[in-house]
N, CA, C and O of each residue as an XYZ file, in Angstrom:
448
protein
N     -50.710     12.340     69.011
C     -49.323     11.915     68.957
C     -49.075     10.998     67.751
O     -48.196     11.190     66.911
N     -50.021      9.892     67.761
C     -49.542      9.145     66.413
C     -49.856     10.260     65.178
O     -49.077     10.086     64.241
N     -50.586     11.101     65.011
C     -51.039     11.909     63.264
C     -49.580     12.328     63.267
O     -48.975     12.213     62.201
N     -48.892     12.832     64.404
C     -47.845     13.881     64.570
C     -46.504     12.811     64.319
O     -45.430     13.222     63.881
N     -46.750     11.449     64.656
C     -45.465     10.577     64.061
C     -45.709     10.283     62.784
O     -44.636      9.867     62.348
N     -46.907     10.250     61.510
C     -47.408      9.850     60.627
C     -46.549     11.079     59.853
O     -45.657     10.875     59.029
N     -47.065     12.525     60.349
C     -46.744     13.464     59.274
C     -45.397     13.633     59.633
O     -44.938     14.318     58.719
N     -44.355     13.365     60.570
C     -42.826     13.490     60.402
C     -42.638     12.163     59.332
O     -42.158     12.552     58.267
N     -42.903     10.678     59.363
C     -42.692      9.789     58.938
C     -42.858     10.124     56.834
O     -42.252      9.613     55.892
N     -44.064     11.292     56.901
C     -44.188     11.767     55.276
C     -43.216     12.649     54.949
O     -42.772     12.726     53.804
N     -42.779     13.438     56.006
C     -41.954     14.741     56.048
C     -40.884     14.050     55.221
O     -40.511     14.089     54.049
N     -40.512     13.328     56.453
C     -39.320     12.210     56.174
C     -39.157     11.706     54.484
O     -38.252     12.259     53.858
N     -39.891     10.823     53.854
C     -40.265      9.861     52.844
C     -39.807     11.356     52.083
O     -38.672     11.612     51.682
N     -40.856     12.143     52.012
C     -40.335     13.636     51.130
C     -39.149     13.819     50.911
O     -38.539     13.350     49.950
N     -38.710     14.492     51.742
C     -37.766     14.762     51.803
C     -36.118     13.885     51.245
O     -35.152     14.369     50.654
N     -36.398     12.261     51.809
C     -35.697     11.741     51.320
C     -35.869     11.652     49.465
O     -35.028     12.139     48.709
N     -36.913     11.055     49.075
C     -37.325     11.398     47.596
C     -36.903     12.018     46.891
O     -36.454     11.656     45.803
N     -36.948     13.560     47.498
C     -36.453     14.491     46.790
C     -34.654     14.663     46.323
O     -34.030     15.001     45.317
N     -34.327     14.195     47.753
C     -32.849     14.131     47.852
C     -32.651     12.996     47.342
O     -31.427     12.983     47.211
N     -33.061     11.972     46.943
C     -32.561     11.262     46.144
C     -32.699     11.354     44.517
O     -31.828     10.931     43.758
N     -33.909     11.962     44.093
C     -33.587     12.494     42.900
C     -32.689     13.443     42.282
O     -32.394     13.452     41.087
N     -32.238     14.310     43.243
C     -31.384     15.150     43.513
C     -30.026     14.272     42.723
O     -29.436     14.625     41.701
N     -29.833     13.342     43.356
C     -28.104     12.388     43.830
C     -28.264     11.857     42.050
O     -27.281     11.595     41.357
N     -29.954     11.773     41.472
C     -29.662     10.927     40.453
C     -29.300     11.526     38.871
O     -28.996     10.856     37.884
N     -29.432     12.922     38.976
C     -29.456     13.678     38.162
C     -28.108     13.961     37.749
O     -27.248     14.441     38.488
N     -27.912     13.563     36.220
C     -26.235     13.817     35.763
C     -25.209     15.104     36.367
O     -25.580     16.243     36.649
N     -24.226     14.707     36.438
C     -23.298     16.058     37.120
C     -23.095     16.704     35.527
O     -22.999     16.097     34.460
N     -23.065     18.339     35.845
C     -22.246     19.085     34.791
C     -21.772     18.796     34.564
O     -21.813     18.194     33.491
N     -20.320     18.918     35.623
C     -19.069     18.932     35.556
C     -18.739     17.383     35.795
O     -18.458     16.918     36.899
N     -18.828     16.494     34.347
C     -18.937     15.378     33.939
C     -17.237     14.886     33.774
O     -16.374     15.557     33.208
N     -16.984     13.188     34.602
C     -16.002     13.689     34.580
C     -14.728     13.428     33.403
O     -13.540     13.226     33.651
N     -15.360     13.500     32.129
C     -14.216     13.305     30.851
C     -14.661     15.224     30.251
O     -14.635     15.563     29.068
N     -14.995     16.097     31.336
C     -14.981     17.402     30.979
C     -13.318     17.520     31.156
O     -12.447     16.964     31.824
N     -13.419     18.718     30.026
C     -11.785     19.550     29.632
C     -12.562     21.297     29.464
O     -13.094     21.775     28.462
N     -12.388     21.869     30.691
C     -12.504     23.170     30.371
C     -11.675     24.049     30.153
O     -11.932     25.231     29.924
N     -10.086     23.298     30.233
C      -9.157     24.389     30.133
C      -8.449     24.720     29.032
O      -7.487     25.476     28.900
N      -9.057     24.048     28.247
C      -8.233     24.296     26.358
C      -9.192     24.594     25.731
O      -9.059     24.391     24.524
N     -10.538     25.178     26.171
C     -10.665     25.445     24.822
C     -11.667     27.024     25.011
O     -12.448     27.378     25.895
N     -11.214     27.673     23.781
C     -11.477     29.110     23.896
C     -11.892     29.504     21.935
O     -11.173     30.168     21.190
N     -13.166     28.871     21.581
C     -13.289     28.733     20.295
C     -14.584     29.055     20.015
O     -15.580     28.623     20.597
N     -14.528     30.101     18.784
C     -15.421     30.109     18.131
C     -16.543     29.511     17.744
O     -16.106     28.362     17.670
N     -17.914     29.411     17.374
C     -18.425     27.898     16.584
C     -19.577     28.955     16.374
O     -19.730     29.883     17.169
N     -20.595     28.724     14.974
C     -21.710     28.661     14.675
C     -22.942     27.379     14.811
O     -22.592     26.273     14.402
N     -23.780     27.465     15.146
C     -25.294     26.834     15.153
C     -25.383     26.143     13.786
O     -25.622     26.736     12.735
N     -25.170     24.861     13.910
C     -25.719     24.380     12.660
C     -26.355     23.359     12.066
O     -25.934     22.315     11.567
N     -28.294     24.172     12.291
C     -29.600     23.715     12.792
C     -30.579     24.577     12.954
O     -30.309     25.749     13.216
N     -31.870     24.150     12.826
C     -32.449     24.781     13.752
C     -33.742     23.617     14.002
O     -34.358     22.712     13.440
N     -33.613     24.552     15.573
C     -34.442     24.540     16.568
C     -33.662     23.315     17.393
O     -34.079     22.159     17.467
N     -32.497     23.805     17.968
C     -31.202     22.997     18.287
C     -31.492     23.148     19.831
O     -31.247     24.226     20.373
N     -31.975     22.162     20.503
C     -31.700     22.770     22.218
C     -30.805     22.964     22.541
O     -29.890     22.183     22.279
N     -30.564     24.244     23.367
C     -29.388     24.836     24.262
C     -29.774     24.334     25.894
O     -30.513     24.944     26.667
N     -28.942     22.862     26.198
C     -29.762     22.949     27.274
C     -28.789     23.042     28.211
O     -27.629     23.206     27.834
N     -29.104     22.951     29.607
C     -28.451     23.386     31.296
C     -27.410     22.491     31.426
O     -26.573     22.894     32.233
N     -27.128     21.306     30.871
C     -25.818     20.035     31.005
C     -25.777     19.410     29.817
O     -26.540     19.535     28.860
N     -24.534     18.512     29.990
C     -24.242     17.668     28.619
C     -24.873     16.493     28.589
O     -24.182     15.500     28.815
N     -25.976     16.355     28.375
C     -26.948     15.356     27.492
C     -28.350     15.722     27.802
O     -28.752     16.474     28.691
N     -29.199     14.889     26.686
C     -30.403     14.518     26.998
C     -31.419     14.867     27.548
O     -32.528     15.311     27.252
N     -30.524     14.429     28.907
C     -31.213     14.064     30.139
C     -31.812     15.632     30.806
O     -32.841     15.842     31.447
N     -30.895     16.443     30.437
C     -30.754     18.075     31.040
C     -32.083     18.991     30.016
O     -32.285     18.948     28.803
N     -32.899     19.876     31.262
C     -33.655     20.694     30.417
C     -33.078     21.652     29.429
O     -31.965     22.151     29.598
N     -34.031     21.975     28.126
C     -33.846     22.953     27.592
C     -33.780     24.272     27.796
O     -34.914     24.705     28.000
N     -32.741     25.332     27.842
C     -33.155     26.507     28.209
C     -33.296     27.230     27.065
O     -32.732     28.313     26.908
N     -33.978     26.739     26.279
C     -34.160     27.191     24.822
C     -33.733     26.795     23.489
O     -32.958     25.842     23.417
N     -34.190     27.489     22.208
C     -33.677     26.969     21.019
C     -32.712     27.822     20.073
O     -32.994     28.947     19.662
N     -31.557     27.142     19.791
C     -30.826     27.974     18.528
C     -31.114     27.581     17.186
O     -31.582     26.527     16.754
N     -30.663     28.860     16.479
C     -30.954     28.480     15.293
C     -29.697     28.435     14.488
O     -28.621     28.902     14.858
N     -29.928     27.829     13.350
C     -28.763     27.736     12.104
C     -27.957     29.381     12.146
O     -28.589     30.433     12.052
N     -26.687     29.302     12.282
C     -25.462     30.494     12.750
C     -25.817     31.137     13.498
O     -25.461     32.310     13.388
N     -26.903     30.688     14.931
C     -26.169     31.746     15.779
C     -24.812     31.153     16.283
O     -24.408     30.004     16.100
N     -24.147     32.240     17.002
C     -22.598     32.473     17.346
C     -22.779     32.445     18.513
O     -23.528     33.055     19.276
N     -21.609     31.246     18.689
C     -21.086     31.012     20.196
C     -19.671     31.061     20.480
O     -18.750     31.139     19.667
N     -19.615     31.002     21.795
C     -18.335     30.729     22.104
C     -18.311     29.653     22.770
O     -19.140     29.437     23.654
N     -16.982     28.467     22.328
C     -17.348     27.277     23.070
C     -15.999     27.435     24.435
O     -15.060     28.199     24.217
N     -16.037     26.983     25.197
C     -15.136     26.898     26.356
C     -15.128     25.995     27.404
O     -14.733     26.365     28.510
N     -15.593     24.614     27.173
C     -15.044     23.579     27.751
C     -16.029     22.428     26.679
O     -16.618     22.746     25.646
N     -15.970     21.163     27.262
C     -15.776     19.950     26.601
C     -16.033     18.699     27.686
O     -15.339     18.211     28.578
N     -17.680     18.359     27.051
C     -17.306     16.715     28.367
C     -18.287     15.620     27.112
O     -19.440     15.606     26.679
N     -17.314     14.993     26.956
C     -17.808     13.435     26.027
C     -17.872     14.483     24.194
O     -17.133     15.165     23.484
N     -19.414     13.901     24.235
C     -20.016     15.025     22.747
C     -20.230     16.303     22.676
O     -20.321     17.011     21.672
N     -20.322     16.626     23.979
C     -20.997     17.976     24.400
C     -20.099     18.967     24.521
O     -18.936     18.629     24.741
N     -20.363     20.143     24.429
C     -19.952     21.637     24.674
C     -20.352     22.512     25.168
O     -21.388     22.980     24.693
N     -19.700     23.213     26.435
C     -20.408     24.322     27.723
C     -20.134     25.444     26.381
O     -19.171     25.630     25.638
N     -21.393     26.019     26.489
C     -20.938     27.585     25.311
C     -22.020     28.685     25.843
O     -23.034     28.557     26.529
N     -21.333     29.925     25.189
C     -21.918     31.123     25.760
C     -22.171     31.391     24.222
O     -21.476     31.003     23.283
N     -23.781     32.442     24.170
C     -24.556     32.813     23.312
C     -23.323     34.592     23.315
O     -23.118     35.300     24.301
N     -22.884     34.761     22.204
C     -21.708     36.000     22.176
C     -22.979     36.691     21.076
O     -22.615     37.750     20.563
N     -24.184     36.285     20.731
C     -24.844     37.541     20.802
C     -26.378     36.829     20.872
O     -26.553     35.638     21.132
N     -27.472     37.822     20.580
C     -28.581     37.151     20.804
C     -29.258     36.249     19.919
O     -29.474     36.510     18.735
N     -29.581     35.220     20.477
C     -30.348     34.366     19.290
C     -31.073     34.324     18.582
O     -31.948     35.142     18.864
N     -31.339     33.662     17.473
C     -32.752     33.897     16.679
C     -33.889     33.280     17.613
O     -35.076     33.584     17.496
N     -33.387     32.369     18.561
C     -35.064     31.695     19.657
C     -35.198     33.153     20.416
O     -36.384     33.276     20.723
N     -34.650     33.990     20.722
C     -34.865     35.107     21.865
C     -33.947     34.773     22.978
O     -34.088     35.389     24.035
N     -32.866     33.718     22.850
C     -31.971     33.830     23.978
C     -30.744     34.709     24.447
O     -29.806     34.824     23.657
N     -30.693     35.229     25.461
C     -30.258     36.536     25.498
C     -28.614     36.070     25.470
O     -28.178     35.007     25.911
N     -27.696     37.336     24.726
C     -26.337     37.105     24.574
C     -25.819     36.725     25.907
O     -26.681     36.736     26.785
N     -24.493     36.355     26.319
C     -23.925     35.741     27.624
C     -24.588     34.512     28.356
O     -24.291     34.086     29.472
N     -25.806     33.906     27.262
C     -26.533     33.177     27.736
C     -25.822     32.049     27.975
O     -25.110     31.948     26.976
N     -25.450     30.632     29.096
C     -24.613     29.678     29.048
C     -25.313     28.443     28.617
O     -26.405     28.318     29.173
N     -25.041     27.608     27.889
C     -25.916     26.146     28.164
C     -25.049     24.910     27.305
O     -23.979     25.401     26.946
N     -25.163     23.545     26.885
C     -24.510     22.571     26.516
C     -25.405     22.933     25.511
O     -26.537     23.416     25.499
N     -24.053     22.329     24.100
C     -25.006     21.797     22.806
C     -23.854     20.709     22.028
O     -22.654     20.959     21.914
N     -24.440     19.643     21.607
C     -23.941     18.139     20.998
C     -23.021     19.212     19.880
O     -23.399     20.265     19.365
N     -21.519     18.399     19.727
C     -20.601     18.689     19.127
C     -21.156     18.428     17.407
O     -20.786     19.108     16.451
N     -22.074     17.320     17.359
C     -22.387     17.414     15.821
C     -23.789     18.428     15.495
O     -24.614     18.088     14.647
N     -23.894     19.441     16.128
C     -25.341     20.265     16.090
C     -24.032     22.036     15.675
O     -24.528     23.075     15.238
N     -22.852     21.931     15.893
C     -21.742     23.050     15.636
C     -20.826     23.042     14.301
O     -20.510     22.003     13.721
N     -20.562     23.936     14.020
C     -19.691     24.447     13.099
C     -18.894     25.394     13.321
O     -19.152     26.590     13.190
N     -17.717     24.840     13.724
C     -16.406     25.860     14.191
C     -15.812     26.764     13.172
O     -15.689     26.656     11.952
N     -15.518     27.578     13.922
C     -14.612     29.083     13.026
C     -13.497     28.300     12.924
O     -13.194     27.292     13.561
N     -12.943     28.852     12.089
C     -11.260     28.692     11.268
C     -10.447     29.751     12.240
O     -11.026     30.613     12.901
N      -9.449     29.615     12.230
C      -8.740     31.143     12.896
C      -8.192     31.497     12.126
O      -7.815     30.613     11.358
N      -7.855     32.630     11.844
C      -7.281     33.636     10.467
C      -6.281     34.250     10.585
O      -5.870     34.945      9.656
């Protein structure tokens, strides 16, 4: 009976742990994000630029861009930019790919 209150009492500790790292991890959807204005062009301009999962830092890489690949940017929180890979990258990241990249790592299209 006590091993059996010991290992709920670890279950427990786990579990909470986890869920609290969980709570500490930046939100995406950050809240000085603007996803509804923007529908823009931009080139890569860099390389070996992380494309990562949220806007900062803190968020893993889901890979690297290089100097002009082409994105599309479509929202906005602080420095950062949610963008889709509109074709495939020079790292091997596949087109429609989504991830954040720092507003000074871009070079926006003109519209014509």
């Amino acid at each position: 009976m006590a091993a059996l209150k010991k290992l709920a009492t670890v279950a427990l500790s786990v579990s909470l742990l986890t869920g609290g790292a969980a709570v500490l991890a930046p939100a995406a959807s950050a809240a000085g994000s603007d996803c509804s204005t923007y529908d823009q062009g931009a080139e890569v301009d860099g390389n070996g630029i992380n494309f990562r999962s949220g806007p900062s830092t803190s968020y893993a890489s889901k890979g690297l861009l290089y100097n002009k690949d082409q994105l599309a940017l479509y929202c906005k929180s602080g420095s950062w930019y949610k963008a889709k890979l509109t074709k495939r990258s020079k790292g091997g990241l596949k087109a429609g790919t989504t991830g954040w990249i720092r507003q000074d790592m871009i070079k926006f299209h003109l519209a014509g």
